[in-house]
BAFI-3210 file (N, C-alpha, C; in Angstrom, 3 decimals, decimal comma, padded with zeros to 6 digits):
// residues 85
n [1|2|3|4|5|6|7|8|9|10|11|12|13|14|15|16|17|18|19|20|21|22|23|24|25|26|27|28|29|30|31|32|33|34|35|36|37|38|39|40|41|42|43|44|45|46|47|48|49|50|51|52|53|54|55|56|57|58|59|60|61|62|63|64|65|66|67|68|69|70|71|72|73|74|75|76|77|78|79|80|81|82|83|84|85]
n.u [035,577|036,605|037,837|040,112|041,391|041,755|044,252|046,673|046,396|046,361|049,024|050,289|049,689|051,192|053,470|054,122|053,420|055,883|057,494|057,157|057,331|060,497|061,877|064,715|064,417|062,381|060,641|060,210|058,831|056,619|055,103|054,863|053,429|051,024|050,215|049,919|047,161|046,010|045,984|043,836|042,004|041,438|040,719|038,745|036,669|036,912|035,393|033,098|032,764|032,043|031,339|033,223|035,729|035,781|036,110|038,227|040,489|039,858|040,687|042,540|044,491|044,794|044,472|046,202|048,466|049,130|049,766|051,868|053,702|053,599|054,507|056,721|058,133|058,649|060,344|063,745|064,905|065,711|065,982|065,692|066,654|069,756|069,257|069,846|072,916]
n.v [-031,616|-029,771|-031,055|-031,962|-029,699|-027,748|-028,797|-028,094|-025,461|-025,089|-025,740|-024,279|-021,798|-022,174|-021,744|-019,470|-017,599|-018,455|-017,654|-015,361|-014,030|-014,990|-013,822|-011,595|-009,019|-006,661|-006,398|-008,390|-009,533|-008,358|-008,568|-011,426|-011,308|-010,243|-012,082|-014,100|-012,998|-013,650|-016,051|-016,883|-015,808|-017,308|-019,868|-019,391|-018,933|-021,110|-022,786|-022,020|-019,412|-017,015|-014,005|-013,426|-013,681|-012,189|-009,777|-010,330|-010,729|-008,080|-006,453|-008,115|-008,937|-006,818|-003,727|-003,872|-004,963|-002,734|-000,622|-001,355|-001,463|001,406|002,248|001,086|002,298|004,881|004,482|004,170|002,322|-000,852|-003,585|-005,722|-005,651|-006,947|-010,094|-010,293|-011,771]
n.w [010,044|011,662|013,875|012,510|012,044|013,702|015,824|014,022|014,743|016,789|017,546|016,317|017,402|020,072|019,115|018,130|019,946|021,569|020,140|019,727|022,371|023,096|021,252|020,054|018,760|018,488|016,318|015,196|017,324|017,463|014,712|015,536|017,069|015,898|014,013|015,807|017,119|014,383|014,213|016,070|015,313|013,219|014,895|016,644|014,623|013,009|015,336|015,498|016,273|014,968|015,068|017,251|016,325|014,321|015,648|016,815|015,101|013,818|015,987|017,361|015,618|013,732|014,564|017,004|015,979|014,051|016,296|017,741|015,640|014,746|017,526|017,576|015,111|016,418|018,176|019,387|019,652|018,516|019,316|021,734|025,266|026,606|028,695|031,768|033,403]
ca.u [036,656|037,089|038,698|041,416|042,184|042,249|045,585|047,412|046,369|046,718|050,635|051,217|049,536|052,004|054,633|053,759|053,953|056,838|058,542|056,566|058,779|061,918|062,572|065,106|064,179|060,953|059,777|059,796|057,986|055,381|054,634|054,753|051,860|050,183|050,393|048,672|045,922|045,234|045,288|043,211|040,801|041,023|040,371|037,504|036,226|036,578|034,903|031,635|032,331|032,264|031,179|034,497|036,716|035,992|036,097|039,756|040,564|040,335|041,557|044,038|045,674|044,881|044,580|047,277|049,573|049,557|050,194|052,837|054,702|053,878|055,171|058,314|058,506|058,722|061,632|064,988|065,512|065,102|066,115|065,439|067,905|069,940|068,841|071,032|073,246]
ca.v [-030,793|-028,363|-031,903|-032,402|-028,187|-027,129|-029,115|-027,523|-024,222|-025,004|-025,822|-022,686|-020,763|-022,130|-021,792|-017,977|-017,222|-018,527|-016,792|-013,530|-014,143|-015,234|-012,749|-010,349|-008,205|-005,686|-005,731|-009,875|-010,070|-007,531|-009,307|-012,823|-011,248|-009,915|-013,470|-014,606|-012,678|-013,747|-017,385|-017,060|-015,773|-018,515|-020,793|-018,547|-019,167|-022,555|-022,947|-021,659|-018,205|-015,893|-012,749|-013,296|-014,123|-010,976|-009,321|-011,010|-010,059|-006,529|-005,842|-008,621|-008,930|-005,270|-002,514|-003,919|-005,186|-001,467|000,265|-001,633|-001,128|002,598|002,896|000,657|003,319|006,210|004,701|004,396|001,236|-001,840|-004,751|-005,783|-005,397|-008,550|-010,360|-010,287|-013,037]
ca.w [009,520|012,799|014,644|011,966|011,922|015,661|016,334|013,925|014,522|018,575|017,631|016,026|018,393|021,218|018,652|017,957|021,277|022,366|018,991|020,562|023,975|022,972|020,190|020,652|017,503|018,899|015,535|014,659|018,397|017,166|013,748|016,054|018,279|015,022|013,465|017,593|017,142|013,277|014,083|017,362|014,754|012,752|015,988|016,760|013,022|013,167|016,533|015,265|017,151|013,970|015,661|018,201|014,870|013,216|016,603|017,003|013,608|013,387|017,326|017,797|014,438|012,667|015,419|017,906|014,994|013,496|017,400|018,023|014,797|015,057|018,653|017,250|014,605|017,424|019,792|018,476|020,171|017,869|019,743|023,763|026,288|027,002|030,518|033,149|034,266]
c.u [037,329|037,981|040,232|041,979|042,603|043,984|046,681|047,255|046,665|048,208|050,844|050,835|050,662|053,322|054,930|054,445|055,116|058,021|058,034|057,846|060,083|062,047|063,401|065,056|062,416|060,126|058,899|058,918|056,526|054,365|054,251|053,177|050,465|049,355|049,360|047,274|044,928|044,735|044,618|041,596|040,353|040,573|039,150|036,193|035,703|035,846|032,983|031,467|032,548|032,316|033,053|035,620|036,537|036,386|037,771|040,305|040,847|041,069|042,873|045,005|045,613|045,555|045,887|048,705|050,291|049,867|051,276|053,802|054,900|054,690|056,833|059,188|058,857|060,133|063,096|065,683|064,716|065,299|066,287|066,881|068,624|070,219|069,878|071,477|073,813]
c.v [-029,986|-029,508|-031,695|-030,237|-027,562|-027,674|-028,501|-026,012|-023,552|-024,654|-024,499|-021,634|-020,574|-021,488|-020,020|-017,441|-017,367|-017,661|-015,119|-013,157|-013,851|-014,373|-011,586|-009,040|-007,697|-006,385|-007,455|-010,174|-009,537|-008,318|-010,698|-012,703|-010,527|-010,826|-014,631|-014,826|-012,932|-015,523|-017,871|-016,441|-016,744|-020,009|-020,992|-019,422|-020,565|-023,515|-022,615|-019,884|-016,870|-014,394|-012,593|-013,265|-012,980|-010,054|-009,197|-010,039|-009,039|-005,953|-006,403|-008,588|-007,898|-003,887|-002,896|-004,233|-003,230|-000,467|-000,253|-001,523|000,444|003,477|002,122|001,912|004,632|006,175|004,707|002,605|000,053|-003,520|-004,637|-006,342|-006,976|-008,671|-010,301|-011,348|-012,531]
c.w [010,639|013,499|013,560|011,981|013,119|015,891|015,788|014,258|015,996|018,161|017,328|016,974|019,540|020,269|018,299|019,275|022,087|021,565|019,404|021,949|023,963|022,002|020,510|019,779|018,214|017,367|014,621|015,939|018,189|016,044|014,475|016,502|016,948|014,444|014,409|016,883|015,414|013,697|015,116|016,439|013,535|013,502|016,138|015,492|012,796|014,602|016,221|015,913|015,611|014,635|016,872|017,241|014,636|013,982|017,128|015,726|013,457|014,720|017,190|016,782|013,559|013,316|016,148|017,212|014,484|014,589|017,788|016,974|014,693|016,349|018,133|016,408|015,079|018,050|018,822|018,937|019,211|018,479|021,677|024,400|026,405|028,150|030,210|033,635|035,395]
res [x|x|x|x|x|x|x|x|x|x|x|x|x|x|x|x|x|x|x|x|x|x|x|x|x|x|x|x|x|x|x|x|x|x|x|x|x|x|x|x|x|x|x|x|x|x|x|x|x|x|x|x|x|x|x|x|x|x|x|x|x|x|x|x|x|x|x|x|x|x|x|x|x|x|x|x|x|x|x|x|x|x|x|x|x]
***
């Protein structure tokens, strides 16, 4: 079962991340990296690493999800600068 689930859960991971990057909305890059760290604990999970999954879990996708929407909630700035040509 862990062969047929890893691949999709690889894709979205890259696919997360690159929607983490490229976003020019703070607050859809925040939820992207919230979204990371849930399905890096479903990786985890499915890897046999439970203790690292739950570990993932409450840091990567609870605690860092809710500091980054609270510091979003602080600035006044909601969307990232646009590079420089």
């Amino acid at each position: 079962m862990t062969e047929t689930l890893l691949p999709p859960l690889l894709l979205l991971l890259v696919v997360l991340a690159l929607v983490a990057v490229h976003a020019a909305d703070l607050l859809i890059a925040a939820l992207a990296l919230g979204t990371y760290g849930f399905v890096m604990a479903l990786i985890w999970a499915a890897l046999g690493a439970v203790d690292v999954a739950f570990t993932e879990a409450v840091v990567g996708a609870g605690a860092t999800t809710v500091f980054f929407l609270a510091a979003l909630l602080r600035t006044s700035r909601r969307r990232s600068p646009a590079p420089a040509r």
